[in-house]
PDB file of N, CA, C and O in Angstrom:
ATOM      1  N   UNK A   1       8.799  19.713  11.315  1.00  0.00           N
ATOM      2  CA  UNK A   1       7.593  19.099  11.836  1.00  0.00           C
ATOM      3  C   UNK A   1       6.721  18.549  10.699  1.00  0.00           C
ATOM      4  O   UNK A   1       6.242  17.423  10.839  1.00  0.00           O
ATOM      5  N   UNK A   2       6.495  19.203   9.664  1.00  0.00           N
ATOM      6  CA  UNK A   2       5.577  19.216   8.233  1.00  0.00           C
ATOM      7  C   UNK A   2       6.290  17.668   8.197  1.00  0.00           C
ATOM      8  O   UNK A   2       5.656  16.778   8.765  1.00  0.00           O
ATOM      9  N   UNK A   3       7.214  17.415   7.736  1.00  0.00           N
ATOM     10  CA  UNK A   3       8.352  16.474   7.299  1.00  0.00           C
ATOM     11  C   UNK A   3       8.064  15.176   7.656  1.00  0.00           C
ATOM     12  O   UNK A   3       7.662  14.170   7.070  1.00  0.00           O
ATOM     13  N   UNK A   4       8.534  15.622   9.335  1.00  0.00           N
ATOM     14  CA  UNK A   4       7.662  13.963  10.174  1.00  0.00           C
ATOM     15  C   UNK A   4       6.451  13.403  10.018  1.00  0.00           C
ATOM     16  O   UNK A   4       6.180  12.205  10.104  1.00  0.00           O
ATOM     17  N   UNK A   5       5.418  14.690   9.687  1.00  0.00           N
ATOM     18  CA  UNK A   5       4.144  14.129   9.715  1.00  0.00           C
ATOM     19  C   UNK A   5       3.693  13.614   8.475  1.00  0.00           C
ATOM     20  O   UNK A   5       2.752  12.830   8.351  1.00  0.00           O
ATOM     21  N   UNK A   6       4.458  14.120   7.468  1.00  0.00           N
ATOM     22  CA  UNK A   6       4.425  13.278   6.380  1.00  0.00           C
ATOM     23  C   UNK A   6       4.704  12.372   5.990  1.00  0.00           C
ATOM     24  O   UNK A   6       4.033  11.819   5.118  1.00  0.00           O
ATOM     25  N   UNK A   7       6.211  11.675   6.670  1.00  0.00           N
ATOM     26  CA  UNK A   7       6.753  10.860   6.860  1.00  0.00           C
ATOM     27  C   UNK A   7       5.816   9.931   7.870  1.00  0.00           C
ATOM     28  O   UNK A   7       5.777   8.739   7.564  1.00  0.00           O
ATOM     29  N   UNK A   8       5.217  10.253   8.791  1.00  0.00           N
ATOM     30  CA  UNK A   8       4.697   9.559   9.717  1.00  0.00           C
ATOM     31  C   UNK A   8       3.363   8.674   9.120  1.00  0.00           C
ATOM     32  O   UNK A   8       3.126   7.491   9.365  1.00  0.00           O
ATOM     33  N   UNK A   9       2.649   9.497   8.355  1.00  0.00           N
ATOM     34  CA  UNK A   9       1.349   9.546   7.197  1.00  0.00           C
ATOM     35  C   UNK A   9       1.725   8.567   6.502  1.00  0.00           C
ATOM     36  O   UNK A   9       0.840   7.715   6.578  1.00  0.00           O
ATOM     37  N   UNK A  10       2.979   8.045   5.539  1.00  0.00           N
ATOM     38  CA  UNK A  10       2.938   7.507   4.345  1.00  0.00           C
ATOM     39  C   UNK A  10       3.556   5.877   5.553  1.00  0.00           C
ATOM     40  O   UNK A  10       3.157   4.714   5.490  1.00  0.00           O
ATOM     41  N   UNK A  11       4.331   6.332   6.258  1.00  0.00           N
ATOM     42  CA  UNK A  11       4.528   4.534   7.176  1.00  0.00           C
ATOM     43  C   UNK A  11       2.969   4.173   7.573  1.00  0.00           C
ATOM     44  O   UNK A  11       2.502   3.035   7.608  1.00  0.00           O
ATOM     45  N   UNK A  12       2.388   5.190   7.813  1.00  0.00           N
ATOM     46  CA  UNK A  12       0.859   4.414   8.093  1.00  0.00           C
ATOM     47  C   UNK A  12       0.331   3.919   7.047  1.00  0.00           C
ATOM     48  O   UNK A  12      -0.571   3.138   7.353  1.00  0.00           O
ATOM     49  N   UNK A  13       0.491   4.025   5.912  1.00  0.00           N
ATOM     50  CA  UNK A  13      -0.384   4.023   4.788  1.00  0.00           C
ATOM     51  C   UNK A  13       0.411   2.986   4.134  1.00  0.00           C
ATOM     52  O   UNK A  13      -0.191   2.323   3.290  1.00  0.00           O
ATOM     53  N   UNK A  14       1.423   2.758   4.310  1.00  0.00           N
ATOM     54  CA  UNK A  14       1.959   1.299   3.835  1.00  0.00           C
ATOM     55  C   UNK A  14       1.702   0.327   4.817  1.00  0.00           C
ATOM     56  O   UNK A  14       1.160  -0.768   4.666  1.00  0.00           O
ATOM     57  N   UNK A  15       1.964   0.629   5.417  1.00  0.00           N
ATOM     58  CA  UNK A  15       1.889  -0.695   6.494  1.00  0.00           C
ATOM     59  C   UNK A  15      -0.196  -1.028   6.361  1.00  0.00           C
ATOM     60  O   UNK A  15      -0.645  -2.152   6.140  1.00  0.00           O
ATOM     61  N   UNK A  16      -0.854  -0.111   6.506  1.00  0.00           N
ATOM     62  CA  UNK A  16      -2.111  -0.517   5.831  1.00  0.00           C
ATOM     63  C   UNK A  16      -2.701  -1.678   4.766  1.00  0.00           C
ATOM     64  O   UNK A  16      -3.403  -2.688   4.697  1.00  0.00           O
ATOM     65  N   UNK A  17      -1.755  -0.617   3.881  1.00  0.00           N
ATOM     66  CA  UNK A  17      -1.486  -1.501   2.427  1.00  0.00           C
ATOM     67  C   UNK A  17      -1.359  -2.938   2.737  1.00  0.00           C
ATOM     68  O   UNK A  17      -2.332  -3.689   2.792  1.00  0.00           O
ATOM     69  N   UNK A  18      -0.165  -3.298   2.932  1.00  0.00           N
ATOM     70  CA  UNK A  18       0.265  -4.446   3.517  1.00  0.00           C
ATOM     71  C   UNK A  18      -0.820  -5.141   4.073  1.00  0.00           C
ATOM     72  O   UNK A  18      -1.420  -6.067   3.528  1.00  0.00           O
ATOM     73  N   UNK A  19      -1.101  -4.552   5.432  1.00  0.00           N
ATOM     74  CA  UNK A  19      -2.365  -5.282   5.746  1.00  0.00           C
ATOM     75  C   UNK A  19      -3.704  -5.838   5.139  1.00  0.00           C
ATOM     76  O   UNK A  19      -4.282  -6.896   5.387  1.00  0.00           O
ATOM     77  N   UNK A  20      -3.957  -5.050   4.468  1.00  0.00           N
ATOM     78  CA  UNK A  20      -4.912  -5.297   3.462  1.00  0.00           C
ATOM     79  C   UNK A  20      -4.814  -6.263   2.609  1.00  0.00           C
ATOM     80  O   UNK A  20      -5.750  -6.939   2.182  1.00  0.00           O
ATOM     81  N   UNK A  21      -3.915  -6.339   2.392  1.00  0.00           N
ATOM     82  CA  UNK A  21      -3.600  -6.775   0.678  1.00  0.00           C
ATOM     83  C   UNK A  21      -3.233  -8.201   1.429  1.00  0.00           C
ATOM     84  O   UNK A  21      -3.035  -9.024   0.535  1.00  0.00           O
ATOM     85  N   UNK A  22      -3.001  -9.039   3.224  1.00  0.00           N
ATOM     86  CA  UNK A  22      -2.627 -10.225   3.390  1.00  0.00           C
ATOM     87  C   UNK A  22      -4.320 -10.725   3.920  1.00  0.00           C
ATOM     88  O   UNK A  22      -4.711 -11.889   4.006  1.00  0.00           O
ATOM     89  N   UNK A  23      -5.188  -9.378   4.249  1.00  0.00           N
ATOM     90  CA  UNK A  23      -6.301  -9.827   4.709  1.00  0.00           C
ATOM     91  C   UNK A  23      -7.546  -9.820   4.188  1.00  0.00           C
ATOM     92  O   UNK A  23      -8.403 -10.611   4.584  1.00  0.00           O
ATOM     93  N   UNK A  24      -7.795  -8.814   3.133  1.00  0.00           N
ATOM     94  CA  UNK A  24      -8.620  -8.357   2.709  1.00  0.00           C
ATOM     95  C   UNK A  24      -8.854  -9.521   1.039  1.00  0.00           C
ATOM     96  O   UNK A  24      -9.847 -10.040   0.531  1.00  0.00           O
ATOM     97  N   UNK A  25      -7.195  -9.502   0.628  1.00  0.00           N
ATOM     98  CA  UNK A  25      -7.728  -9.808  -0.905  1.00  0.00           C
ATOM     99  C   UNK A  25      -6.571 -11.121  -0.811  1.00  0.00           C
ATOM    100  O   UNK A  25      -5.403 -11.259  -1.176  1.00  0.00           O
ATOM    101  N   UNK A  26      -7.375 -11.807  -0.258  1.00  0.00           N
ATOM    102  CA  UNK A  26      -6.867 -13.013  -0.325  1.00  0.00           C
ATOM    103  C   UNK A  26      -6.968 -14.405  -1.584  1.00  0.00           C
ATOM    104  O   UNK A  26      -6.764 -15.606  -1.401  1.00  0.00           O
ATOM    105  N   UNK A  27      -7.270 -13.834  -2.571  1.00  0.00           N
ATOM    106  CA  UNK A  27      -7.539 -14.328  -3.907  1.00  0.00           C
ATOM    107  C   UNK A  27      -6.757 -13.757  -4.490  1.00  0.00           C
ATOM    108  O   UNK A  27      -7.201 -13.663  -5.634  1.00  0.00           O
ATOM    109  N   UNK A  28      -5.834 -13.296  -4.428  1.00  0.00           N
ATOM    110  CA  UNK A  28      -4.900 -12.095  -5.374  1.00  0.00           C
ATOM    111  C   UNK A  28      -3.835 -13.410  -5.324  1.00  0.00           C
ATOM    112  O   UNK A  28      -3.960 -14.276  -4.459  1.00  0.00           O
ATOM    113  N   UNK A  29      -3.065 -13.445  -6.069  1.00  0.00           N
ATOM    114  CA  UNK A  29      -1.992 -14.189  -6.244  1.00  0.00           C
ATOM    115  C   UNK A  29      -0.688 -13.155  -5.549  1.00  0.00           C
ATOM    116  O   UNK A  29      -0.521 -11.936  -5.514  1.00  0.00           O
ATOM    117  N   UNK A  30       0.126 -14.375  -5.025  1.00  0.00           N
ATOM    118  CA  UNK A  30       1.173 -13.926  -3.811  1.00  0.00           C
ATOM    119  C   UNK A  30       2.483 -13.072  -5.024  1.00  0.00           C
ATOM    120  O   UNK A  30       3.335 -12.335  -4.528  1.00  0.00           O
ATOM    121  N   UNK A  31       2.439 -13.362  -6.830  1.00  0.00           N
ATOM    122  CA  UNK A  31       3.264 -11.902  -7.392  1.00  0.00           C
ATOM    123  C   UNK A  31       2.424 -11.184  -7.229  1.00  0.00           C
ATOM    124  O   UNK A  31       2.979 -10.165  -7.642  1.00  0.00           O
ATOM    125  N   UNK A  32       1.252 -10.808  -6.873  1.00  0.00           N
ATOM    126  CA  UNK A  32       1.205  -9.791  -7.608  1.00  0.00           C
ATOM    127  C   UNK A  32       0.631  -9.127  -6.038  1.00  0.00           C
ATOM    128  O   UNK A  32       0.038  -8.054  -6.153  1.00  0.00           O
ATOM    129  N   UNK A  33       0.709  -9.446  -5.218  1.00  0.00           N
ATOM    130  CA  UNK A  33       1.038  -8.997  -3.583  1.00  0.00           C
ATOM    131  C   UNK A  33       2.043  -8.778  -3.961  1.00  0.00           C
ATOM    132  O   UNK A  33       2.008  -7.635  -4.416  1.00  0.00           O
ATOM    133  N   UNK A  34       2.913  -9.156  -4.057  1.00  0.00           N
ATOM    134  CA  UNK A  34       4.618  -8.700  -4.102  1.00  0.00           C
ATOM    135  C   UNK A  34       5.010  -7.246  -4.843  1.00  0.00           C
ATOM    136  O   UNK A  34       5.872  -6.482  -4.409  1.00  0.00           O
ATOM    137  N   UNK A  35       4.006  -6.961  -6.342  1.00  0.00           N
ATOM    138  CA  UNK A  35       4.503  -6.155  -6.857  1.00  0.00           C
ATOM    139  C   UNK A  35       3.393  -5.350  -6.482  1.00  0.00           C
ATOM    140  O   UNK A  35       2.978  -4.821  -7.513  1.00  0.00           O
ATOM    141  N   UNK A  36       2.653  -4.973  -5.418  1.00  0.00           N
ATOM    142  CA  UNK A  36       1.755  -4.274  -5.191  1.00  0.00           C
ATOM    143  C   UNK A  36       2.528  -3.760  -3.989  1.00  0.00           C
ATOM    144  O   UNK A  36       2.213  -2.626  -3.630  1.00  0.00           O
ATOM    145  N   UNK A  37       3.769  -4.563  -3.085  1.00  0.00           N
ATOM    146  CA  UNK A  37       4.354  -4.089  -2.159  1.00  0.00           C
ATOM    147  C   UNK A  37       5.337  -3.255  -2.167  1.00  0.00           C
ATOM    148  O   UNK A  37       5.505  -2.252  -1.473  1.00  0.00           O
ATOM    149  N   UNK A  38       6.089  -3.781  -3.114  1.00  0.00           N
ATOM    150  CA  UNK A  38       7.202  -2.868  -4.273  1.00  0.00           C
ATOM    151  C   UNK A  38       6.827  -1.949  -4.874  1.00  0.00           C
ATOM    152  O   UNK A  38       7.747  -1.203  -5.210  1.00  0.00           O
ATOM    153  N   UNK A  39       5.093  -1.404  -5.418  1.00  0.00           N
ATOM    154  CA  UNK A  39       5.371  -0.191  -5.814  1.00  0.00           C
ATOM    155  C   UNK A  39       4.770   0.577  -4.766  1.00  0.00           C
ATOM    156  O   UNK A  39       4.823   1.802  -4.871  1.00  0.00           O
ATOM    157  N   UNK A  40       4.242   0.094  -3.833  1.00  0.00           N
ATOM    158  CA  UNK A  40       3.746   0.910  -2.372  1.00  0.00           C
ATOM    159  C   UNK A  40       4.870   1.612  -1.354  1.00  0.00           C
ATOM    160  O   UNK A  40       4.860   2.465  -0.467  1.00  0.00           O
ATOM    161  N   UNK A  41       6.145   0.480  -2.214  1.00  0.00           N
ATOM    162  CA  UNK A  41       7.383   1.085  -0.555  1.00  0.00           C
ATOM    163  C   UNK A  41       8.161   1.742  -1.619  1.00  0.00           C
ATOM    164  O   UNK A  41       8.772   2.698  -1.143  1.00  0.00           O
ATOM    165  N   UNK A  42       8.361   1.596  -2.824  1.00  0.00           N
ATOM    166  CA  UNK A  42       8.869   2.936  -3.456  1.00  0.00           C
ATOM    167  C   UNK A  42       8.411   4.376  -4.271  1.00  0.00           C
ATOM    168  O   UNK A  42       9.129   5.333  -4.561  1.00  0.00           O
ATOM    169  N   UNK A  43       6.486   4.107  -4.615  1.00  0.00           N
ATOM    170  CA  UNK A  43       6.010   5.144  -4.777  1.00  0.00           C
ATOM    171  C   UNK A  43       5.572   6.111  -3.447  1.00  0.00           C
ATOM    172  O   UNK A  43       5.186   7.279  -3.485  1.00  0.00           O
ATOM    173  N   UNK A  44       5.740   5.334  -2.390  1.00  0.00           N
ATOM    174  CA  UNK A  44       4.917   5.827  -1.288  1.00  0.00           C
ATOM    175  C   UNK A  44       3.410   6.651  -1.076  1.00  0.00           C
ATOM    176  O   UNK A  44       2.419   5.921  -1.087  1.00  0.00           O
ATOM    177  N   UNK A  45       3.236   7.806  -0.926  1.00  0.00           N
ATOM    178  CA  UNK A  45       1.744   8.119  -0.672  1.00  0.00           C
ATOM    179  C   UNK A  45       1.049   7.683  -2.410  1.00  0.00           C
ATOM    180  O   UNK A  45      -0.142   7.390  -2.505  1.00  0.00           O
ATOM    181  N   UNK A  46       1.930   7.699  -3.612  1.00  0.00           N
ATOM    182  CA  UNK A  46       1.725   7.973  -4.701  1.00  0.00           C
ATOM    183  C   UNK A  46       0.678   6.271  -5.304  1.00  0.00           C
ATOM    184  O   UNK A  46      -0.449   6.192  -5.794  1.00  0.00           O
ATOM    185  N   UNK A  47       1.831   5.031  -4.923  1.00  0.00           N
ATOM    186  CA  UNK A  47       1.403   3.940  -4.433  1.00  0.00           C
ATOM    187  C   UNK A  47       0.149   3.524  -3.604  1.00  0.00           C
ATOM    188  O   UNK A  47      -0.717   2.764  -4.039  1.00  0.00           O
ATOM    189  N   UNK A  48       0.138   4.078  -2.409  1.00  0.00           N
ATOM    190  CA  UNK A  48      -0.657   3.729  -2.016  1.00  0.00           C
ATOM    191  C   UNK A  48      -2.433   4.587  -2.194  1.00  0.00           C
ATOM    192  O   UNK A  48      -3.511   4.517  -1.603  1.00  0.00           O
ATOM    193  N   UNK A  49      -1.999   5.162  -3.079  1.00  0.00           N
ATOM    194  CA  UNK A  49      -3.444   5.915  -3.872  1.00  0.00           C
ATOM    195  C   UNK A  49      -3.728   4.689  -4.903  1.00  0.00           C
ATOM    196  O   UNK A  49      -4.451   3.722  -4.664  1.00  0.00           O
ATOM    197  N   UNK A  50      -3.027   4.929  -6.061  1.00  0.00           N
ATOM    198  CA  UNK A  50      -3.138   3.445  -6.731  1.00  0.00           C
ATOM    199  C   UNK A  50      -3.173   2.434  -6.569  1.00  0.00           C
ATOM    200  O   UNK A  50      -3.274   1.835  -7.639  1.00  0.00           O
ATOM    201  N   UNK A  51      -3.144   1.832  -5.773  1.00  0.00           N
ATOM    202  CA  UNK A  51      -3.355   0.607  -4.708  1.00  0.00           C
ATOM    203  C   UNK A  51      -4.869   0.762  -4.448  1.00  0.00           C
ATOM    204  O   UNK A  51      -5.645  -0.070  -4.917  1.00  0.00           O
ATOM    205  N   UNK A  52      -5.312   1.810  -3.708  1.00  0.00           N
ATOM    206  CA  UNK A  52      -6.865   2.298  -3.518  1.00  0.00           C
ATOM    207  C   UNK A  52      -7.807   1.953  -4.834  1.00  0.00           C
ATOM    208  O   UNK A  52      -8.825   1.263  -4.903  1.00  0.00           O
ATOM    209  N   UNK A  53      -7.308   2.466  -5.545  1.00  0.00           N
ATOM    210  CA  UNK A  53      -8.415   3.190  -6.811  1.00  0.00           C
ATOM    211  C   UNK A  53      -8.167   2.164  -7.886  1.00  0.00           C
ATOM    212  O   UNK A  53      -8.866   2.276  -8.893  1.00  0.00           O
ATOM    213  N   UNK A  54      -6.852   0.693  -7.824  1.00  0.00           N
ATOM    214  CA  UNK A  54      -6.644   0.067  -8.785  1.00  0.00           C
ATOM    215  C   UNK A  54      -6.479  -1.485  -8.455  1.00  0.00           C
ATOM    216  O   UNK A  54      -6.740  -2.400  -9.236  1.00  0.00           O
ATOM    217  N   UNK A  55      -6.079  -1.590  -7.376  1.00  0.00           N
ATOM    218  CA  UNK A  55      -5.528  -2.977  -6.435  1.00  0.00           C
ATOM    219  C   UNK A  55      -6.660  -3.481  -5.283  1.00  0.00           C
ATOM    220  O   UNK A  55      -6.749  -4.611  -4.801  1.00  0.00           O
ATOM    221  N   UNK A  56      -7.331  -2.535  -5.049  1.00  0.00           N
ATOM    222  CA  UNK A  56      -8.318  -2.829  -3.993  1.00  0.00           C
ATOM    223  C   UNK A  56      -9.515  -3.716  -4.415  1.00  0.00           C
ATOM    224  O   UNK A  56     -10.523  -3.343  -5.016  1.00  0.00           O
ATOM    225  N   UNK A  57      -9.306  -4.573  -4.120  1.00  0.00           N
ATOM    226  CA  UNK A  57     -11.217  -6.016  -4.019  1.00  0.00           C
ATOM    227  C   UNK A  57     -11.861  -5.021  -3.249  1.00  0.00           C
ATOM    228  O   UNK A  57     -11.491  -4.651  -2.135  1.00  0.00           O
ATOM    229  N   UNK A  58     -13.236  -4.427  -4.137  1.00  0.00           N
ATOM    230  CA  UNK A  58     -14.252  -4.015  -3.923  1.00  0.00           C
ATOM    231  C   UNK A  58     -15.480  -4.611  -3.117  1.00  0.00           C
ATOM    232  O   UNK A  58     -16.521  -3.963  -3.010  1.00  0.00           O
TER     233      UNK A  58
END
């Protein structure tokens, strides 16, 4: 159960990401969306912290 919900947690939190990053920061250049997507779908929750605290238009 722990497993799924963790699993369940980090698909929310990318797919967020994602969202954000096509709506929010639309001045970002489309590499570096790309490599903000790539390290979000292979760092997972880890990514999408750094994404927060480093990638995010304030």
């Amino acid at each position: 159960m722990v497993e799924t919900s963790w699993a369940l947690l980090t698909l929310i939190s990318e797919i967020w990401v994602i969202y954000d990053l096509f709506t929010y920061n639309r001045s970002m250049s489309a590499l570096t969306k790309l490599i903000w997507i790539i390290v979000v779908l292979v760092l997972g929750i880890i990514g999408v912290v750094l994404y927060y605290f480093l990638g995010r238009k304030r």
